[in-house]
Each structure stands twice: as structure tokens, then as C-alpha cells.
BALO-369980 format. One line per field, with one value per atom (N, C-alpha, C, O): residue number from 1; x, y, z. Coordinates in steps of 0.02 Angstrom, whole numbers. Layout:
# residues N
seq c(NUM,...)
east c(X,...)
north c(Y,...)
up c(Z,...)
# end
This chain:
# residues 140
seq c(1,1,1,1,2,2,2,2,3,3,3,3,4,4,4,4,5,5,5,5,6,6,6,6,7,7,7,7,8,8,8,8,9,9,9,9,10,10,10,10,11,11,11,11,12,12,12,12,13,13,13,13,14,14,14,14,15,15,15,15,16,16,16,16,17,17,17,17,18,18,18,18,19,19,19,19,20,20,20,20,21,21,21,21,22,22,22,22,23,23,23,23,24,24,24,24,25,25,25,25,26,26,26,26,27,27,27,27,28,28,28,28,29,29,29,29,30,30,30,30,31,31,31,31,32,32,32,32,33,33,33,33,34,34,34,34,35,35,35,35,36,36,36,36,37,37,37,37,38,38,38,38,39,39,39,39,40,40,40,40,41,41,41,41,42,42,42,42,43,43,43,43,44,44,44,44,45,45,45,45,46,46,46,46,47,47,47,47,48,48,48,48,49,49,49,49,50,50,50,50,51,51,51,51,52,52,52,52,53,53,53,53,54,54,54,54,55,55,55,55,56,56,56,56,57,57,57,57,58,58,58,58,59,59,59,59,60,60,60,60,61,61,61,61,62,62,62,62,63,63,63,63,64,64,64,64,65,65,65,65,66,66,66,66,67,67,67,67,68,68,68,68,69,69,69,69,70,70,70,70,71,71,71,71,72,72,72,72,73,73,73,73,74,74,74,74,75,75,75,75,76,76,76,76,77,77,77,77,78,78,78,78,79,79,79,79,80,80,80,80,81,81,81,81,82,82,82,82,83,83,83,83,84,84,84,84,85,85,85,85,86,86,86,86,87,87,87,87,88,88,88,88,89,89,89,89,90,90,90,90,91,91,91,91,92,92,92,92,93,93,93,93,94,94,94,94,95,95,95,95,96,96,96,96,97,97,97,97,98,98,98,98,99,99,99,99,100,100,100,100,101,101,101,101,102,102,102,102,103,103,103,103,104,104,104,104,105,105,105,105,106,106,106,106,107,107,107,107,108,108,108,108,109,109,109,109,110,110,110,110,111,111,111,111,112,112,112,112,113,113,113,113,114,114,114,114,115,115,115,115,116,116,116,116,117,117,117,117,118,118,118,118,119,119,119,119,120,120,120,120,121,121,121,121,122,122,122,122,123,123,123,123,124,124,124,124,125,125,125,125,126,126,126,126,127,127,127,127,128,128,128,128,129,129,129,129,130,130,130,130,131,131,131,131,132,132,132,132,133,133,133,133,134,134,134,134,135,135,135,135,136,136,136,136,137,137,137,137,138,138,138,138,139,139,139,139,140,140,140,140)
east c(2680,2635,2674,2728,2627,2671,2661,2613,2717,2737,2654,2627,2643,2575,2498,2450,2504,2442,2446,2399,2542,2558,2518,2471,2548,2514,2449,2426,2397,2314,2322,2331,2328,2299,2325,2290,2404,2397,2360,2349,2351,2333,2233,2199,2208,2148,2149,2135,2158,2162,2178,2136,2229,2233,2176,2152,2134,2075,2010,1970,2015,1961,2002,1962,2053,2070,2028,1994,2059,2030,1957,1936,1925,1855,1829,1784,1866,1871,1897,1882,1938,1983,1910,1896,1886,1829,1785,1758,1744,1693,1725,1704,1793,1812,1827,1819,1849,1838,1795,1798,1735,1670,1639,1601,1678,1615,1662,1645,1745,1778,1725,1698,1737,1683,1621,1614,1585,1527,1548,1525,1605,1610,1641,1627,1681,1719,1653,1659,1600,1549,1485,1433,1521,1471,1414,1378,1423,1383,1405,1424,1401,1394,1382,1431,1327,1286,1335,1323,1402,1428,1488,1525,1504,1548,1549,1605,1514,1497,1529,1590,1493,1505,1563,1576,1605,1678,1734,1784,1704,1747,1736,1789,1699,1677,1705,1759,1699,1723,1808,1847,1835,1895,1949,2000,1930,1944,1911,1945,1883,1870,1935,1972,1932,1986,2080,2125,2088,2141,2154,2208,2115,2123,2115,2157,2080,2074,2159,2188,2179,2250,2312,2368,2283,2331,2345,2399,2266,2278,2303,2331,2302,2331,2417,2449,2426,2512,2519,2568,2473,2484,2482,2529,2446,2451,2506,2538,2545,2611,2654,2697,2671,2716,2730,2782,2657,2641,2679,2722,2657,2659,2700,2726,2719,2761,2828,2869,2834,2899,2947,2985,2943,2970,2975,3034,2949,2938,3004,3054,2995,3058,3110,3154,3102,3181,3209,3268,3181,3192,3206,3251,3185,3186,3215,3221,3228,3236,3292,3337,3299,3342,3339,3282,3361,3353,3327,3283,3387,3394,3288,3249,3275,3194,3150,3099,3168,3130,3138,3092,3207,3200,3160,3130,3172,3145,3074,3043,3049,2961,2957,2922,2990,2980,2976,2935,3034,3034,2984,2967,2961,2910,2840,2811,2823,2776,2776,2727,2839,2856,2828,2793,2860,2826,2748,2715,2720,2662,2608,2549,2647,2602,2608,2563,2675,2685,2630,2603,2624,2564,2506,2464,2494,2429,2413,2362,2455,2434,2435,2402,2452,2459,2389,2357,2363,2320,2236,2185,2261,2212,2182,2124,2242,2238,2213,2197,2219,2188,2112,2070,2106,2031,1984,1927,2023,1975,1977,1954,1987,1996,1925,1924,1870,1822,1793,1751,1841,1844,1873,1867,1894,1920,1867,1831,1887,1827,1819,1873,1766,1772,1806,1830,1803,1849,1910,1936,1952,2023,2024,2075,1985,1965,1983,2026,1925,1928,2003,2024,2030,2095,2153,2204,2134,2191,2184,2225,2107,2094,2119,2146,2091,2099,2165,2179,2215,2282,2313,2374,2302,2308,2283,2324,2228,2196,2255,2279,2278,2307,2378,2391,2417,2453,2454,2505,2424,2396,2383,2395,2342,2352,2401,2406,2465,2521,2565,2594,2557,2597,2588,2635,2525,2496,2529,2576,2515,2533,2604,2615,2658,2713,2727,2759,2705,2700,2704,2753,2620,2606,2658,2656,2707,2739,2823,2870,2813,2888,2904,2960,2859,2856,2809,2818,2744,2682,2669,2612,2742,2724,2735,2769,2704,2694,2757,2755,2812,2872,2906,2959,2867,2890,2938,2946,2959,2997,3034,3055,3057,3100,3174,3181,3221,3293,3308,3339,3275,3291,3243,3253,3197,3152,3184,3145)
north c(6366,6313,6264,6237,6257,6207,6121,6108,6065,6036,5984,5934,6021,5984,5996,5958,6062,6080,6027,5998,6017,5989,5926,5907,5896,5807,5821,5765,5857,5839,5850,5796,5913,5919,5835,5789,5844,5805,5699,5657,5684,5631,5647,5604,5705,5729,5701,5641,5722,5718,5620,5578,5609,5525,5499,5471,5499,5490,5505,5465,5556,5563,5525,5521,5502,5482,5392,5365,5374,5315,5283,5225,5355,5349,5332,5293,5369,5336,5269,5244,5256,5189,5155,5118,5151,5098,5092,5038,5151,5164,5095,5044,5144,5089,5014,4972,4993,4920,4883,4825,4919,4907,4880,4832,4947,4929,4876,4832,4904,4833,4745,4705,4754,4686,4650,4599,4716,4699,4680,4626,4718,4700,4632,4587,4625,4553,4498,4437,4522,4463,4457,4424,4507,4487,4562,4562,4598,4654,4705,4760,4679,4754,4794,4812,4824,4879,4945,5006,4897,4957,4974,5020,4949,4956,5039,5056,5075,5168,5175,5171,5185,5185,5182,5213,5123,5116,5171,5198,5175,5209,5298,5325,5321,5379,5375,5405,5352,5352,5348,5381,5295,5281,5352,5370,5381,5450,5493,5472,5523,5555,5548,5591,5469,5451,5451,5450,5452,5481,5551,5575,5585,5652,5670,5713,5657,5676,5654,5680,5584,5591,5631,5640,5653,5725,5757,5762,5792,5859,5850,5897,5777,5748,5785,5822,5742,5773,5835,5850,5879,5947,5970,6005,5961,5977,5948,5993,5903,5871,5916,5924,5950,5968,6039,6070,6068,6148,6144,6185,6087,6082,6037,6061,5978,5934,5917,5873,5966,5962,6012,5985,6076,6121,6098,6084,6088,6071,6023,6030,5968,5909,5945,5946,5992,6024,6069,6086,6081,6155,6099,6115,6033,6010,5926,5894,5901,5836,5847,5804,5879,5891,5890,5867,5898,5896,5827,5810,5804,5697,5681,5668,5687,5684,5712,5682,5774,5799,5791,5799,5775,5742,5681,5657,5660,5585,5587,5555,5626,5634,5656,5619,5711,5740,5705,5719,5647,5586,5536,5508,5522,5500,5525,5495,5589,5621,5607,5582,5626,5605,5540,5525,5505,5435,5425,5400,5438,5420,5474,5459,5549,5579,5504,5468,5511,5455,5404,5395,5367,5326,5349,5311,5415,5418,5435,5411,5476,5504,5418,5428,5361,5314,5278,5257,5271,5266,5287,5261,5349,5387,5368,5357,5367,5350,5259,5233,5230,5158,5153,5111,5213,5234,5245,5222,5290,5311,5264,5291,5221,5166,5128,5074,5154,5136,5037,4998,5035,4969,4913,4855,4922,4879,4860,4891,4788,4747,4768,4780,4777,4826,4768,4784,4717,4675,4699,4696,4734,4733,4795,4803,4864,4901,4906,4934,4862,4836,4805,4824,4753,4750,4797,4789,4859,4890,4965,4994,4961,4996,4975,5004,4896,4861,4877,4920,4848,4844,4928,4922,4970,5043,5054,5080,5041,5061,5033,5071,4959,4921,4967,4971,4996,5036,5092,5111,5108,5193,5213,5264,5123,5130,5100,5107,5045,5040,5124,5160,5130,5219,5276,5309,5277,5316,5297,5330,5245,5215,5201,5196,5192,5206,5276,5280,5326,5403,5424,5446,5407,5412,5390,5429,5326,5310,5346,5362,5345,5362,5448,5472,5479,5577,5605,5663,5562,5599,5579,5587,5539,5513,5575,5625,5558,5621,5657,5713,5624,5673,5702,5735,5684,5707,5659,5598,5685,5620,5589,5615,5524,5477,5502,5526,5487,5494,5480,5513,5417,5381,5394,5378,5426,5447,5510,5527)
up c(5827,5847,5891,5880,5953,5994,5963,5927,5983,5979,6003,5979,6047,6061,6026,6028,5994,5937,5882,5855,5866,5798,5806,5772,5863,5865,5884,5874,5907,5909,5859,5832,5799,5734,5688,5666,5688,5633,5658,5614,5747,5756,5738,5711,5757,5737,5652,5648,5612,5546,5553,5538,5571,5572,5582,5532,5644,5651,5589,5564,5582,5523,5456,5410,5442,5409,5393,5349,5464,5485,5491,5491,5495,5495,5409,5393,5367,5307,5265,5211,5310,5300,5331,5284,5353,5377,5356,5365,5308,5256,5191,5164,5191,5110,5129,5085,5193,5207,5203,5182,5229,5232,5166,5159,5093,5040,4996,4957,5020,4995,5000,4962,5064,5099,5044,5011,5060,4994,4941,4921,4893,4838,4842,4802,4888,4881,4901,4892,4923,4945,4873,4868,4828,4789,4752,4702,4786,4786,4749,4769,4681,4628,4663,4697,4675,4675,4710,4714,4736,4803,4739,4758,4676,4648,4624,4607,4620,4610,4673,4676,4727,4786,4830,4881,4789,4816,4775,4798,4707,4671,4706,4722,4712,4733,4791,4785,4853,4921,4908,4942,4845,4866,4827,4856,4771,4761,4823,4870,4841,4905,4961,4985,4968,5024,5002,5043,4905,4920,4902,4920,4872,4890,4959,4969,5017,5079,5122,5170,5066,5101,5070,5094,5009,4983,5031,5060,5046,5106,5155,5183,5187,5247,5249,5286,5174,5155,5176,5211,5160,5149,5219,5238,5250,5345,5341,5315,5348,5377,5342,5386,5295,5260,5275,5262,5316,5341,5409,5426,5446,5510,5535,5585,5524,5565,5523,5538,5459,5417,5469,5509,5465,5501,5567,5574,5612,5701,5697,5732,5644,5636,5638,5681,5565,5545,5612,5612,5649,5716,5758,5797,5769,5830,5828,5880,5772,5770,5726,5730,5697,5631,5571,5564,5517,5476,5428,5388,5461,5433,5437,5391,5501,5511,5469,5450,5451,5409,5324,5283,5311,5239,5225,5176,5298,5285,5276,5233,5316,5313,5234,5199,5201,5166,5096,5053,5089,5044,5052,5000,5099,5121,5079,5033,5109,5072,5000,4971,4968,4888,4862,4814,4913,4869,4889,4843,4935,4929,4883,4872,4853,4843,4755,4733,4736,4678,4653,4599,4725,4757,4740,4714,4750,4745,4681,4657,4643,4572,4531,4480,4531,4510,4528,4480,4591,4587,4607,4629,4584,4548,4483,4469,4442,4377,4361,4308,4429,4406,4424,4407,4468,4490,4436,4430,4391,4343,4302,4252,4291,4222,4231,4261,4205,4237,4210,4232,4158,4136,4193,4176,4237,4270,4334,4373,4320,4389,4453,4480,4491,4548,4603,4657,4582,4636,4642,4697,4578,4585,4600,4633,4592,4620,4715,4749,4729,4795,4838,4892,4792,4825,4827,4860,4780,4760,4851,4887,4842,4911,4989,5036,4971,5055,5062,5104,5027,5004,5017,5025,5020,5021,5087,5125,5108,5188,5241,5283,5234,5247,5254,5314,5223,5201,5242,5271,5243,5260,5339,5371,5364,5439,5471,5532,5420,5480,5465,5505,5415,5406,5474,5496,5495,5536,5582,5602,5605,5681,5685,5746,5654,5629,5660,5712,5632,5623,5694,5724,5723,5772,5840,5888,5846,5887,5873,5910,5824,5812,5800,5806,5788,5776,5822,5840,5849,5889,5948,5972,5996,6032,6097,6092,6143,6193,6214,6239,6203,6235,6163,6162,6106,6033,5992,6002,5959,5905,5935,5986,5917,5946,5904,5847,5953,5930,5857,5816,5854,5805,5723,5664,5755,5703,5625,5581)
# end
């Protein structure tokens, strides 16, 4: 796989990522304005959105782990690879605060914004420093 399939697929996937990061801002919004009703709604979308960033992992780990290790080196690719580690950490953690269905959908809500927040300086991070058009930065 060329170097240029790697970055449409995995900036493709960023994008649909993002398209979800804006759903859960959105019902964040409501709930912080008051609006039970989106509190199902957020919980459902916000499991959806971190399992959807599991698989995210899992394309990066198929596809832009190896390309690093062949072409940036190794150092790049541990780093992504620790990377991955902690956020999968991240996610099984809160997963598990997802399901606690006792807890206020406000804190719910900040624990998402707070994560979206997260998730899109990560990308764009990603994006400039591993997906940028002439490929990873030196320093990456």
C-alpha cells in the first residue's frame, strides 16, 4: 500500500470520525442546556463513537504502524504504537464510566466533550506530523 492510499484511508476515517465528534458535541450541548431527553441518546452515540475509535486504532495499527516501521523507523512506530496503548486504556476506562448508568448525564456529557476535545487535537497532531503530503516529519 502506497504511502498515499495510507493517508486518504486513515485521514478518510479522521473525517468520519469527526463527523461523529460533532453529533456528540451537539447532544453534549443539549444536555448541558438542560435537555434530559438527549441523555439515552448521548449515551448510545457516545459508545458507538468510542468503539468506532477502537477500529480507528485498528486501521492505524494494519496500516500506518508498518509504512512508519519501513520508512520512518522504528522510534515512529513505537511511538504510534504506545500511543495506541494508552488510548485503547482510555477507552476501556471509559467505557466502563459509560455504562454506569447511575451517573448524571451532565458528567456523562463532560466526560465526552472532554474526549472529542482530545480526539480532535490527536488527529490534527497525526495529520501534520505522520499524514502530511510529503509523509512523516523527521521528527515524528
Amino acid at each position: 500500500m502506497s504511502f498515499r492510499e495510507i493517508r486518504q484511508e486513515v485521514v478518510e476515517d479522521h473525517r468520519v470520525l469527526a463527523q461523529g465528534l460533532d453529533v456528540i458535541e451537539d447532544l453534549c450541548a443539549r444536555i448541558e442546556a438542560g435537555e434530559d431527553k438527549a441523555a439515552a441518546a448521548l449515551r448510545e452515540r457516545g459508545r458507538g463513537l468510542y468503539e468506532r475509535f477502537a477500529a480507528h486504532l485498528v486501521l492505524e495499527d494494519r496500516v500506518l504502524v508498518p509504512y512508519l516501521q519501513a520508512t520512518a523507523g522504528s522510534e515512529s512506530a513505537r511511538q504510534l504504537t504506545a500511543e495506541h496503548r494508552e488510548q485503547r486504556e482510555l477507552l476501556g476506562y471509559l467505557l466502563g464510566r459509560l455504562a454506569q448508568s447511575g451517573r448524571p448525564a451532565v458528567l456523562v456529557a463532560r466526560e465526552l466533550r472532554e474526549f472529542a476535545a482530545l480526539l480532535r487535537a490527536e488527529m490534527q497532531s497525526e495529520e501534520e506530523a505522520l499524514l502530511g503530503p510529503d509523509g512523516p516529519s523527521p521528527a515524528a
